[in-house]
C-alpha positions as CSV (number, residue, x, y, z in Angstrom):
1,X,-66.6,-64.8,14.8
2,X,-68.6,-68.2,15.1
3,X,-71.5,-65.8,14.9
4,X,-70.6,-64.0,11.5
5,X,-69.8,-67.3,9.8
6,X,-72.8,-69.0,10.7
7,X,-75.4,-65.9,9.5
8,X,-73.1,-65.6,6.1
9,X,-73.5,-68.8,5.8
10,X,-76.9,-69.1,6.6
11,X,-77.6,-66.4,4.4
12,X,-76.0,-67.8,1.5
13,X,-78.6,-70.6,1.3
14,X,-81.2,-68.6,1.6
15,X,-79.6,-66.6,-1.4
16,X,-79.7,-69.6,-3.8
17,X,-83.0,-70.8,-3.2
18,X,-84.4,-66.7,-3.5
19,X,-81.8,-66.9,-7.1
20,X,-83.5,-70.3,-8.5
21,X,-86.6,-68.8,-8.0
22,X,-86.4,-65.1,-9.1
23,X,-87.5,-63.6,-12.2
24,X,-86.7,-60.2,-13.8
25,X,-89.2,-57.8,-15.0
26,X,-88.6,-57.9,-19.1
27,X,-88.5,-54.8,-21.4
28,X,-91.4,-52.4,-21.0
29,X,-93.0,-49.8,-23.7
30,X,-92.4,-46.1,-22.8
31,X,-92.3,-43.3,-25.6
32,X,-89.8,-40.8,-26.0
33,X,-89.4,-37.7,-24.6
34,X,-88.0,-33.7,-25.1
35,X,-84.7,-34.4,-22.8
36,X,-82.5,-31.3,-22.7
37,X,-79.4,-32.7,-21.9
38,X,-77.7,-36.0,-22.8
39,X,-76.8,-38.7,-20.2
40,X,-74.3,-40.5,-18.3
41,X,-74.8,-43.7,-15.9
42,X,-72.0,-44.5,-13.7
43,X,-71.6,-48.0,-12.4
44,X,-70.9,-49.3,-8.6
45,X,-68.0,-51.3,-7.2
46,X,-66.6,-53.7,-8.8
47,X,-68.9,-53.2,-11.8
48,X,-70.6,-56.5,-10.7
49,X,-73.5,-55.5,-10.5
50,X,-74.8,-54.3,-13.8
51,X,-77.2,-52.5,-15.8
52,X,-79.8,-54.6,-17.5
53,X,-80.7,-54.1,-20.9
54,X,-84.0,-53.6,-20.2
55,X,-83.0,-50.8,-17.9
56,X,-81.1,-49.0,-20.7
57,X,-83.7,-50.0,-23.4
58,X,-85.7,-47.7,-21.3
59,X,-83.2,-44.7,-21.1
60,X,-82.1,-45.2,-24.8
61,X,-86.0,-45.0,-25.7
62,X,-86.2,-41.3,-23.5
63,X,-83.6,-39.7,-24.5
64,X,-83.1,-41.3,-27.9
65,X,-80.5,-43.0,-29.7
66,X,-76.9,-41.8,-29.2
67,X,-77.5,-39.7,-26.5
68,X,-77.0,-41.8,-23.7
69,X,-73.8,-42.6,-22.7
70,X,-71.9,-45.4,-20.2
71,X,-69.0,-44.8,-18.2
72,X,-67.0,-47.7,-17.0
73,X,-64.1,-46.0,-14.1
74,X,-61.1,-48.4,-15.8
75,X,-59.7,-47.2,-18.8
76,X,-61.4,-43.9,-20.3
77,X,-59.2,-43.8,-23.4
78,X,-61.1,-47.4,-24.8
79,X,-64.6,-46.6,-26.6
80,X,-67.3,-48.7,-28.5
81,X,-70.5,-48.4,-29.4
82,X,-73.0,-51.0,-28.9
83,X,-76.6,-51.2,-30.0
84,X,-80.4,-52.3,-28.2
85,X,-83.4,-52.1,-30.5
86,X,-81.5,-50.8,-32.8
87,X,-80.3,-47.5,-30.5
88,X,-77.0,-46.4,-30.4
89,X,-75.2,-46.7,-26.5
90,X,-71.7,-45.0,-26.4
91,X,-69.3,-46.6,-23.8
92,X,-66.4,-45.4,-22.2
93,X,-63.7,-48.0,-20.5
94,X,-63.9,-51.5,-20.1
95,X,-67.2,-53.2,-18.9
96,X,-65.2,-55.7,-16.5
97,X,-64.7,-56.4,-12.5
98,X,-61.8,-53.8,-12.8
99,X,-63.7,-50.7,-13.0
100,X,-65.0,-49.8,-9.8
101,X,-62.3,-51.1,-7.9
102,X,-60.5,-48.0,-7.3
103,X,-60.6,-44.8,-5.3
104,X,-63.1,-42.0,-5.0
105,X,-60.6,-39.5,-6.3
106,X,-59.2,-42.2,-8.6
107,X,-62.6,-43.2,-10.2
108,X,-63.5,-39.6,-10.7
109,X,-60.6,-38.3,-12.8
110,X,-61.0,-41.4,-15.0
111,X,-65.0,-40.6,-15.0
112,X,-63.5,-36.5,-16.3
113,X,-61.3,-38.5,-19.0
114,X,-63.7,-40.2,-20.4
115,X,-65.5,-37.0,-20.2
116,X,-63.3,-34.9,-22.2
117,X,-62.9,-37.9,-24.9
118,X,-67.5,-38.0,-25.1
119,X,-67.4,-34.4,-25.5
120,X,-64.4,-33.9,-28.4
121,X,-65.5,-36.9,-30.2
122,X,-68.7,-38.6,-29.3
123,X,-71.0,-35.6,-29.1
124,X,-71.6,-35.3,-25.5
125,X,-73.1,-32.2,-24.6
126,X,-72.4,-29.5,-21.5
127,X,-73.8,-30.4,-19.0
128,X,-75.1,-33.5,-19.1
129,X,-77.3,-35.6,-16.2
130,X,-76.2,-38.4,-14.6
131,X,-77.8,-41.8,-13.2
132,X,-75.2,-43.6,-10.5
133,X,-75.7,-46.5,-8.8
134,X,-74.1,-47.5,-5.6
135,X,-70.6,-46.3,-4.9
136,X,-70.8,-44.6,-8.8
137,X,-73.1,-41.7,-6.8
138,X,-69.9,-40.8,-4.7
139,X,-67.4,-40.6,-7.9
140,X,-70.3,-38.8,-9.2
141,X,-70.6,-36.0,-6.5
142,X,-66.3,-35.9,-6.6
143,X,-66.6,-35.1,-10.2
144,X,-68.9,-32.1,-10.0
145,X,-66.5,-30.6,-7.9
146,X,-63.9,-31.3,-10.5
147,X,-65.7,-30.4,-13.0
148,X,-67.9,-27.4,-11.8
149,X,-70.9,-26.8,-13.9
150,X,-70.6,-30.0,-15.9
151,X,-73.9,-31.9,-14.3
152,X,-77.3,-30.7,-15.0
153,X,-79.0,-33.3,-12.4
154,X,-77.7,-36.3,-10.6
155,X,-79.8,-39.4,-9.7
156,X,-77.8,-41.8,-7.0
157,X,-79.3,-45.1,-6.7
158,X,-78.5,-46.8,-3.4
159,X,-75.1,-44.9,-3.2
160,X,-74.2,-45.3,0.6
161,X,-74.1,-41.3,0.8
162,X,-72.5,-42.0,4.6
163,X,-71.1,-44.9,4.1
164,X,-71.4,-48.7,4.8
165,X,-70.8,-50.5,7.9
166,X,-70.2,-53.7,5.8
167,X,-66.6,-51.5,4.7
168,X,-65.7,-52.0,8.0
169,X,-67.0,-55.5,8.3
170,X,-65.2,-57.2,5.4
171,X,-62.2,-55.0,4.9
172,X,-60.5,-58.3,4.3
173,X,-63.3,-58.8,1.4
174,X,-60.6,-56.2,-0.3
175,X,-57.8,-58.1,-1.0
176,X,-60.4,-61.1,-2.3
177,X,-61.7,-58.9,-4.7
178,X,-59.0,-56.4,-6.1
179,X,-60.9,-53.6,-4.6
180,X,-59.0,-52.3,-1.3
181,X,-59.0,-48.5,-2.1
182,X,-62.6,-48.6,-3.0
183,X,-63.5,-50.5,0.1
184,X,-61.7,-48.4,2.6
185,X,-63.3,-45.6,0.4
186,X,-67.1,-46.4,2.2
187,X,-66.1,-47.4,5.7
188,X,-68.5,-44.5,7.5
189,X,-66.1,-42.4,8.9
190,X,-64.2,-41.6,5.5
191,X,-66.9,-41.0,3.7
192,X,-68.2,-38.3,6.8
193,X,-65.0,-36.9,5.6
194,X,-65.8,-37.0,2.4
195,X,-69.1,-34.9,2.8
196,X,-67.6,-32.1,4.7
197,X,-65.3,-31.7,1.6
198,X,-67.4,-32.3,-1.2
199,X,-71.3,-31.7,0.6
200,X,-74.1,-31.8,-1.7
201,X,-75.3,-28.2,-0.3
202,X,-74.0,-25.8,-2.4
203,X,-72.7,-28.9,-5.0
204,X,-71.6,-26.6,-8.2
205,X,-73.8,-28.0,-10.6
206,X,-74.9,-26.2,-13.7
207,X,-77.5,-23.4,-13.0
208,X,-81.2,-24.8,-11.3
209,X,-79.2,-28.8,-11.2
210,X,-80.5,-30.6,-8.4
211,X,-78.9,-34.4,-6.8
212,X,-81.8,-36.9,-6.2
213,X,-81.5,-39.9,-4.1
214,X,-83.2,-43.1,-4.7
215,X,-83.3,-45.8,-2.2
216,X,-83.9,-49.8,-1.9
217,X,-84.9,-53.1,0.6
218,X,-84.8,-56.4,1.1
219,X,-87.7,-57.1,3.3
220,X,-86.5,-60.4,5.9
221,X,-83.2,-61.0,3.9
222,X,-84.7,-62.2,0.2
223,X,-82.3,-61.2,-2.2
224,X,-79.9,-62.2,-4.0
225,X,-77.4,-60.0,-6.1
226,X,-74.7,-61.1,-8.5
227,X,-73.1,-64.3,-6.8
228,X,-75.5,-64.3,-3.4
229,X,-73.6,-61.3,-1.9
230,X,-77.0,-59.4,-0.9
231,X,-78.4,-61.4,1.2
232,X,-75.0,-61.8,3.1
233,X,-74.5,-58.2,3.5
234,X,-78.3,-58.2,4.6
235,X,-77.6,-60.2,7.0
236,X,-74.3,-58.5,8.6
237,X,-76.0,-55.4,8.5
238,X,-79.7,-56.3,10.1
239,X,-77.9,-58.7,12.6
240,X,-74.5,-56.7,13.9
241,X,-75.8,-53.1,13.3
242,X,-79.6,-53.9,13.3
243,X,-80.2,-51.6,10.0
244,X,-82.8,-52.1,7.5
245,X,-80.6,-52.1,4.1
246,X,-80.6,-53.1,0.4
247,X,-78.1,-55.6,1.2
248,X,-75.4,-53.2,0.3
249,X,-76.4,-49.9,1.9
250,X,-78.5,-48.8,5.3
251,X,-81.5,-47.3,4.6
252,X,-80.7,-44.1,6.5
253,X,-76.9,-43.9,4.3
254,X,-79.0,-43.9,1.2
255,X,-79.9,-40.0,1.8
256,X,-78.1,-37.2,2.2
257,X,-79.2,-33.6,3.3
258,X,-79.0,-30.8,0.0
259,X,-80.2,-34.0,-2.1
260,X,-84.1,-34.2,-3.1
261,X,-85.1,-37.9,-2.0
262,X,-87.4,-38.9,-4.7
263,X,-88.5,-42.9,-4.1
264,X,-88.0,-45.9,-1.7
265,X,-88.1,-48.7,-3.4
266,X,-88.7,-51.6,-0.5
267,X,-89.0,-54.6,-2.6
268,X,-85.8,-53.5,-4.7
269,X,-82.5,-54.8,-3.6
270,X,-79.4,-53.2,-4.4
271,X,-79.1,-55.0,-7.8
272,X,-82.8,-54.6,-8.3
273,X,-82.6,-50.9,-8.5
274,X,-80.3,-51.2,-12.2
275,X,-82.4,-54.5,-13.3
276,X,-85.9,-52.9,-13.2
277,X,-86.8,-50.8,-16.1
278,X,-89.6,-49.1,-14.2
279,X,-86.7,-47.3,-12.1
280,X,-85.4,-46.3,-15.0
281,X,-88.7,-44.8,-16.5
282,X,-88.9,-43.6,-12.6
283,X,-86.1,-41.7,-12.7
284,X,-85.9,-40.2,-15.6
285,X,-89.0,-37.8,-15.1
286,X,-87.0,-36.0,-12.6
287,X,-83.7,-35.0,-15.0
288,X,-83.9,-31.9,-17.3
C-alpha cells in the first residue's frame, strides 16, 4: 500500500510540472467533405475529459453545420444548440461530471433516448456514425445491439474494449467520484462478459458498417489529463501490471477482434486523443 501511495504521489508531481508546461494544438484548416451520414460523438466516464473545440471545429467543418451531433449519457430529454465558427452543434443531455457515471446498460438506453428525440425533432438521419471516446465506445457497441441497424460506422477512441485494470485498482475511486456502476462496469473480467454478449463480430450495424479502433501513449509517464489523473493511472498500470497504456487504458485493451484497428497514436494520452484536431481529421476519412 506504501508502494501505491508513493508512485501516485510521485506521479502527481510529475503531472503538474508536464500541465504547466503543455500546450494544445489550436484549430486547423480542413475543407468539407461529401459525408453520407450524420454524426454522433459519445463522451467517456465522468465526462471529464472533454472534447475540444478545436476537435469539433474539425468535425463541424466535414460534415457541415447541423449535422453533427453530441450525446451527453445524463438526461436525453434536455437539448441546445450551440455554435463554433458559426456551425450549428446539436447536444443532447447535460455537459456535466454526471453523465458518464452510470452503467453500460444504463448509459446506452439514455444514448437510444436521446436518439429517438435527434431523429423526430433535430433531423438526425438513419443510421448515423459514431466517434466514442473511452468508456463512450462500450455504450456505443451496447447500443447497436439495441438499436440494430442504427450505426453506419463506429470510431472508439481509447475505449478499454477488455477492460481496465485500474477498475480493479481504485474501485474505492467510485464512491469519490459518483461513478460506482460505471467503474465496476470496466474491471476486465465484466467487460470479458460483456464481449461474449455483445462481440463486435457479427455487431448488427447497418449494411457494409464497420467498428474502428483508435489507440493512445504516454511514453515514460508524461501526461497529464483533466486534474493530473493520467499520469497516476500511468503509473499504476506500467508499475503493478507492467502495461504500456494511455494513462487510462492498456495498449493491448484498446483493440478488439471484428474491429478494423486504424492508428496508434504514441504521443497521445487519453485526453489527447479528444483535444487534437488532427485525430479528428484522422478519423473521419474512415466513416461513410
Amino acid at each position: 500500500m506504501r508502494r501505491f501511495i508513493a508512485i501516485v504521489i510521485a506521479g502527481l508531481l510529475a503531472a503538474a510540472l508536464y500541465g504547466c508546461c503543455h500546450r494544445e494544438p489550436g484549430f486547423i484548416k480542413v475543407q468539407p467533405q461529401a459525408k453520407k451520414y450524420d454524426l454522433v460523438l459519445l463522451h467517456g466516464l465522468t465526462n471529464k475529459h472533454r472534447w475540444s473545440q478545436a476537435f469539433l471545429d474539425v468535425l463541424l467543418t466535414i460534415w457541415g453545420s447541423g449535422r453533427v451531433y453530441l450525446v451527453y449519457t445524463n438526461h436525453p430529454e434536455h437539448i441546445h444548440q450551440r455554435t463554433i465558427a458559426g456551425r450549428r452543434l446539436t447536444c443532447a443531455g447535460d455537459d456535466d461530471f454526471s453523465a458518464g457515471d452510470d452503467s453500460i446498460e444504463v448509459q446506452a438506453k439514455r444514448l437510444a433516448a436521446a436518439v429517438e428525440r435527434l431523429q423526430k425533432d433535430y433531423g438526425l438521419g438513419r443510421p448515423f456514425s459514431i466517434i466514442a471516446h473511452s468508456m463512450g465506445g462500450l455504450v456505443a457497441r451496447r447500443f447497436i445491439y439495441l438499436r440494430p441497424g442504427a450505426v453506419a460506422g463506429l470510431v472508439t477512441l481509447g475505449t478499454p474494449h477488455q477492460g481496465s485494470p485500474l477498475a480493479d485498482s481504485c474501485t474505492w475511486a467510485g464512491y469519490f467520484i459518483g461513478a460506482t456502476d460505471a467503474i465496476a462496469d470496466l474491471r476486465p473480467k465484466r467487460v470479458h462478459r460483456f464481449n461474449l454478449r455483445y462481440p463486435v463480430q457479427g455487431a448488427p450495424l447497418a449494411a457494409g458498417g464497420k467498428v474502428y479502433t483508435v489507440r493512445g501513449g504516454c511514453p515514460g509517464g508524461y501526461c497529464f489529463g483533466w486534474g493530473g489523473e493520467l499520469v497516476a493511472g500511468w503509473s499504476i498500470l506500467k508499475s503493478f501490471y507492467h502495461a504500456e497504456n494511455d494513462g487510462m487504458v492498456p495498449w493491448g485493451s484498446a483493440v478488439i477482434t471484428g474491429a478494423v484497428h486504424i492508428a496508434d497514436y504514441p504521443h497521445h494520452d487519453h485526453y489527447q486523443l479528444v483535444r487534437d484536431p488532427r485525430v479528428a481529421l484522422e478519423v473521419s476519412r474512415y466513416l461513410p
